[in-house]
C-alpha positions as CSV (number, residue, x, y, z in Angstrom):
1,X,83.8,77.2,71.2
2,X,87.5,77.2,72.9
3,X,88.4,81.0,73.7
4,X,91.9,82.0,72.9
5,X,93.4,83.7,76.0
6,X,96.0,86.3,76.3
7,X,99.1,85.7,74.9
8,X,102.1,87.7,75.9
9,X,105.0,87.4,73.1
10,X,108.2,89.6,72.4
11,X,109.0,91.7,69.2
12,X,112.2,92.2,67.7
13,X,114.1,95.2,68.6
14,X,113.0,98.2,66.4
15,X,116.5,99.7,66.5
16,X,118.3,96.5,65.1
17,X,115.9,96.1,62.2
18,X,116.1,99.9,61.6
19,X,120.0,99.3,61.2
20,X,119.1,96.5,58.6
21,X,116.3,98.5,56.6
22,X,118.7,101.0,56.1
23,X,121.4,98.6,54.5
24,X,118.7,97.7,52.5
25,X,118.0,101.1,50.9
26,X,122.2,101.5,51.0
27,X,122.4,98.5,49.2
28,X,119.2,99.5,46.1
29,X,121.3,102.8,45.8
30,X,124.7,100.7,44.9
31,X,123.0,98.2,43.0
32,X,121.1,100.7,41.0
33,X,124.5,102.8,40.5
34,X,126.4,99.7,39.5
35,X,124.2,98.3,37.0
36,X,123.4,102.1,35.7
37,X,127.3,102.0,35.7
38,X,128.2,98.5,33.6
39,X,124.7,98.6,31.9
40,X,123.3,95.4,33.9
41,X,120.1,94.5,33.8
42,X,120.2,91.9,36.8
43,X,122.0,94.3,39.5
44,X,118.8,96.5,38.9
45,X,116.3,94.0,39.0
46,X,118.3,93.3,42.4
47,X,118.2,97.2,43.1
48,X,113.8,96.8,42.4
49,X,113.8,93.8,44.4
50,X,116.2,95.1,47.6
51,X,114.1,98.3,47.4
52,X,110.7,96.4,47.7
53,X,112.2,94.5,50.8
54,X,113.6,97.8,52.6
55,X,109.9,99.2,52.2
56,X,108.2,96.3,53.5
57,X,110.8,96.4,56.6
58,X,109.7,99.6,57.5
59,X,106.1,99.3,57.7
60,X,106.8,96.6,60.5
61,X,108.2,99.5,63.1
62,X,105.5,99.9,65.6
63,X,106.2,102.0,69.1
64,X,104.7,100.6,72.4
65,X,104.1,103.2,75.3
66,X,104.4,102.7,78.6
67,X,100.8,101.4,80.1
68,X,99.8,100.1,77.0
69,X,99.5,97.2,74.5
70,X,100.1,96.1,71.6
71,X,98.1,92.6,70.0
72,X,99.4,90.9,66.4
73,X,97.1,89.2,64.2
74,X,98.8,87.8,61.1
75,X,95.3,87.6,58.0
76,X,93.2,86.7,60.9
77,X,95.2,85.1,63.3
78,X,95.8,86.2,66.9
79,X,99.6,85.8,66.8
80,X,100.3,87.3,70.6
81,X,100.1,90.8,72.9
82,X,102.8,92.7,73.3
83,X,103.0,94.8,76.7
84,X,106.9,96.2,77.1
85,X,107.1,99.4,76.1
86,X,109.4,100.2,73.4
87,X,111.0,100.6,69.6
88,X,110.1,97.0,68.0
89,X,109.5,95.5,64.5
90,X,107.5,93.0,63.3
91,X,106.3,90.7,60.2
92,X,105.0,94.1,58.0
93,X,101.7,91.8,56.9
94,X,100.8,91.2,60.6
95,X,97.9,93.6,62.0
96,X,98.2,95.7,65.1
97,X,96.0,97.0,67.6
98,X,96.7,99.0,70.4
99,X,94.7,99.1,73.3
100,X,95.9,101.4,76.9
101,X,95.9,99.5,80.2
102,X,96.1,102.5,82.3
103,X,93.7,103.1,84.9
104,X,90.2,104.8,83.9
105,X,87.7,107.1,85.6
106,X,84.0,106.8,84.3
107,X,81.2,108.7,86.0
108,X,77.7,107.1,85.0
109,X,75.0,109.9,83.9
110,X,72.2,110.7,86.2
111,X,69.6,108.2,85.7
112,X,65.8,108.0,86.7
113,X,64.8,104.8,88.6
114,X,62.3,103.4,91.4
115,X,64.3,102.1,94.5
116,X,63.2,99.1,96.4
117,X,59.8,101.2,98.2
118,X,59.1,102.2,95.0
119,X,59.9,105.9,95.1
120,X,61.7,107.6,91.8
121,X,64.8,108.5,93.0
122,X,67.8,109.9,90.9
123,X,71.3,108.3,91.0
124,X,74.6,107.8,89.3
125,X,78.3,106.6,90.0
126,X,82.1,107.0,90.0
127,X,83.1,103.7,88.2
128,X,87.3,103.1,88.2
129,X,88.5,100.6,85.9
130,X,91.7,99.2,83.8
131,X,92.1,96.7,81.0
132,X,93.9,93.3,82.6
133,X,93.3,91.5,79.8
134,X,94.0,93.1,76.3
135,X,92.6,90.2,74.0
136,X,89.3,89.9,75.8
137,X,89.0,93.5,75.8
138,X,90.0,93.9,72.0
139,X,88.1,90.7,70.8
140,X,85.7,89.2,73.2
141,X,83.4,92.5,72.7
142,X,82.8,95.4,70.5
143,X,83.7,98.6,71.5
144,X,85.2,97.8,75.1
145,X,85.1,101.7,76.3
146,X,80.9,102.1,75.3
147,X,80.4,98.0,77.0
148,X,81.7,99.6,80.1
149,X,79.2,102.4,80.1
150,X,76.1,100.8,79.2
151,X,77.2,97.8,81.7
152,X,77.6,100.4,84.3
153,X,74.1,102.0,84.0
154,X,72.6,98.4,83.9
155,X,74.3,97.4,86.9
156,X,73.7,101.2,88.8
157,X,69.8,100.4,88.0
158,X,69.7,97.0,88.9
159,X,71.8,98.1,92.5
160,X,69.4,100.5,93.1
161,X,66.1,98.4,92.7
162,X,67.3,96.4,95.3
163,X,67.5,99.0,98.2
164,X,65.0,101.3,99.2
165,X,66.6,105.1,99.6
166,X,66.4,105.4,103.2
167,X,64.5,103.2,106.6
168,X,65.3,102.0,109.6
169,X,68.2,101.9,110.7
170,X,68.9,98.1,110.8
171,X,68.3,97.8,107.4
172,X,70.4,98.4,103.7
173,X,69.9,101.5,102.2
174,X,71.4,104.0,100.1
175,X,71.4,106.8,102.1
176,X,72.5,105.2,105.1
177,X,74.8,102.5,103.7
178,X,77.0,103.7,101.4
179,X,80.3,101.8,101.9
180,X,77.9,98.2,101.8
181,X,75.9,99.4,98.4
182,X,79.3,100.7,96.7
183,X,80.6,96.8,97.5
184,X,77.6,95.4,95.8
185,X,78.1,97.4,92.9
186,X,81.5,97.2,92.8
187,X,80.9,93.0,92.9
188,X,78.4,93.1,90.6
189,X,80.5,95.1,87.6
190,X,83.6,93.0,88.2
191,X,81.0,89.5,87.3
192,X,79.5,91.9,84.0
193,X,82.9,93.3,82.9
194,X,85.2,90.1,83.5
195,X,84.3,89.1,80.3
196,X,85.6,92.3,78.4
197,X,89.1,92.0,80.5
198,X,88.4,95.2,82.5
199,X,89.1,94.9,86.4
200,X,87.0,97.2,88.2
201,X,88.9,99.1,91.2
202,X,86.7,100.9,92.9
203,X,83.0,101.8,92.5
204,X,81.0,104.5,94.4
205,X,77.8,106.6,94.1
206,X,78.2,110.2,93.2
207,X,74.6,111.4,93.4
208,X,71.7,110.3,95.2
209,X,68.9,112.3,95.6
210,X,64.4,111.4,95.3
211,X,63.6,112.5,92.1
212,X,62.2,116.3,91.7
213,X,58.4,115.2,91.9
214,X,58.5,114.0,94.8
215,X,61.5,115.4,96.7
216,X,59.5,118.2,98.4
217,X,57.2,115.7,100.0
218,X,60.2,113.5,101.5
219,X,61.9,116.0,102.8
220,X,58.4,117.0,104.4
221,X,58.5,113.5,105.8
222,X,62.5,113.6,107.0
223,X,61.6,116.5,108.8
224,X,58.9,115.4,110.5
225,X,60.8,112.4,111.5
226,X,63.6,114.0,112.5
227,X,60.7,116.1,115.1
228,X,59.2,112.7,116.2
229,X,62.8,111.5,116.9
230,X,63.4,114.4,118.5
231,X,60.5,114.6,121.1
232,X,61.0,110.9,121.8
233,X,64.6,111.9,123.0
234,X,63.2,115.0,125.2
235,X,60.1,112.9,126.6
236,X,62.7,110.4,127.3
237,X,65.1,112.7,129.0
238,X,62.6,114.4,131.1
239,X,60.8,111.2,132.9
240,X,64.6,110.5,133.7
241,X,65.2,113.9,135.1
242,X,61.2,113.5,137.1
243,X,62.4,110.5,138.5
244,X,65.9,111.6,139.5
245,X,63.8,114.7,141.3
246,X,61.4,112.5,142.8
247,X,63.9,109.9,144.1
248,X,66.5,113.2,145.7
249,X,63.2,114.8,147.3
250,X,62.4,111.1,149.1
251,X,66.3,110.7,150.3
252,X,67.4,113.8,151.2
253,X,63.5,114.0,153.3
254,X,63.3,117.8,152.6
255,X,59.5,117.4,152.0
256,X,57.0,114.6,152.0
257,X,54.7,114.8,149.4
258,X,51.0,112.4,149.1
259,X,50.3,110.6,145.4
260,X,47.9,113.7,144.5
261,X,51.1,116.3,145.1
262,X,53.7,114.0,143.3
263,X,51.3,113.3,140.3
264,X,51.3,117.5,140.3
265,X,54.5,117.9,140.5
266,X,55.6,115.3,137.8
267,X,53.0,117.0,135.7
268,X,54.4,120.4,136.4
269,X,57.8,119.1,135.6
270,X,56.9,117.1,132.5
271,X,55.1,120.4,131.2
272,X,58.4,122.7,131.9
273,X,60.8,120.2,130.4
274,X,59.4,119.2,127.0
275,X,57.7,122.9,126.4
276,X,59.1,124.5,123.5
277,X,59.1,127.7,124.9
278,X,60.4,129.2,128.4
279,X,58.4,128.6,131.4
280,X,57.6,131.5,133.5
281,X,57.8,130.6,137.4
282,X,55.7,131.6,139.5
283,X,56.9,132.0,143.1
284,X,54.6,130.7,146.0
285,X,55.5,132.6,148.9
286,X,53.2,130.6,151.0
287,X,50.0,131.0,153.1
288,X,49.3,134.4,154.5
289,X,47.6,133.9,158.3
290,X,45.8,137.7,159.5
């Protein structure tokens, strides 16, 4: 089936039509006087009939505001759109519909679903849209404004399936890759909403969070990763500083220590640097000879 697409037309000027309705009515009054007057019948059938036309002139006024649009359809037809704002008449029998083209902000509800590991998670989204296309919008689906929504939550779900909430770092995520997921939402409602006219601006997630169950024990798990992390960076840290002691003690020649008193002292060393509390020296004054 061929699709009509968007039309744009032109209306005639409200104001000029308004100055013709109201010769209309000017015109019944005289005719009605007149034949009242010489006791015609004809000027007052003329009166009726000039009457019934200024009437059906003024139900054709329709207003246009800025940032929105008008569409004719004349018993059935789509006749065109109308998008300058404005005073403007048209045929009274044609059918108008008027739909706003200015720009939308749409925040999903929080939904329930199980990310790419599997884990419930909780999640929802700032969606920020506009109506490019008023026929497919008024026409092409029912109820543009509720297609956006449900699309929305069908794309947020389908999005979030596809990524697990947080890994390694050289993978996707949610957590971690927020500008790359928004862009794959954000691709994926413009390809579901084309079809309804809507142009989607900007998508971005607004929540994200493991759902209540389970949130207690992944935050246990965060934690503990962040320590493992964390002692890797000390342990790491330490052997550097060892070796930067080691390699100082063997240039500068200030003492000359055998394998057994270097594998001490590295031990020593390691024990003081990675402890989580403060060592406590102790101070070898050296041998005492009687």
């Amino acid at each position: 089936m061929v699709k009509t697409e968007n039309r744009v037309v032109r209306a005639l000027n409200g104001w000029l039509m308004l100055l013709v309705d109201l010769l209309l009515y000017a015109l019944a009054i005289y005719l009605f006087i007149r034949g009242g007057t010489i006791g015609s019948t004809g000027l007052i059938i003329w009166a009726v009939i000039a009457v019934v036309a200024a009437f059906l002139c003024s139900i054709g006024f329709f207003i246009v505001y800025p940032n929105y649009a008008a569409l004719l359809v004349l018993f059935g037809k789509y006749k065109g759109t109308v998008v300058q704002n404005g005073f403007f008449w048209t045929n009274p029998f044609m059918k108008q519909y008027k739909i706003s083209l200015r720009i939308r902000n749409q925040e999903t509800t929080r939904i329930k679903v199980n990310d790419k590991s599997g884990n419930p998670i909780e999640i929802a989204a700032v969606v920020v849209w506009k109506v490019i296309d008023p026929y497919k919008a008024q026409f092409e689906v029912d109820a543009y404004s509720a297609y956006v929504s449900i699309q929305s939550e069908s794309a947020l779900r389908h999005m979030a399936s596809n990524y697990a909430y947080d890994g390694e770092d050289t993978e996707l995520t949610l957590r971690g890759s927020t500008d790359e997921v928004s862009g794959k939402l954000q691709a994926e409602l413009e390809e579901r909403l084309a079809r309804a006219g809507v142009d989607v601006i900007e998508a971005r997630l607004s929540h994200l969070a493991y759902a209540p169950e389970i949130a207690s024990e992944m935050l246990r798990r965060q934690q503990a990763s962040a320590v493992v992390a964390a002692r890797f960076k000390i342990v790491e840290g330490a052997v550097g500083m060892v070796e930067h002691a080691l390699a100082e003690l063997n240039k500068r020649e200030l003492v000359h220590l055998d394998e057994d008193r270097k594998a001490t002292m590295v031990s020593n060393l390691l024990v003081v640097l990675c402890s989580e509390n403060a060592a406590m020296p102790v101070v070898n004054a050296g041998t005492l000879y009687q």
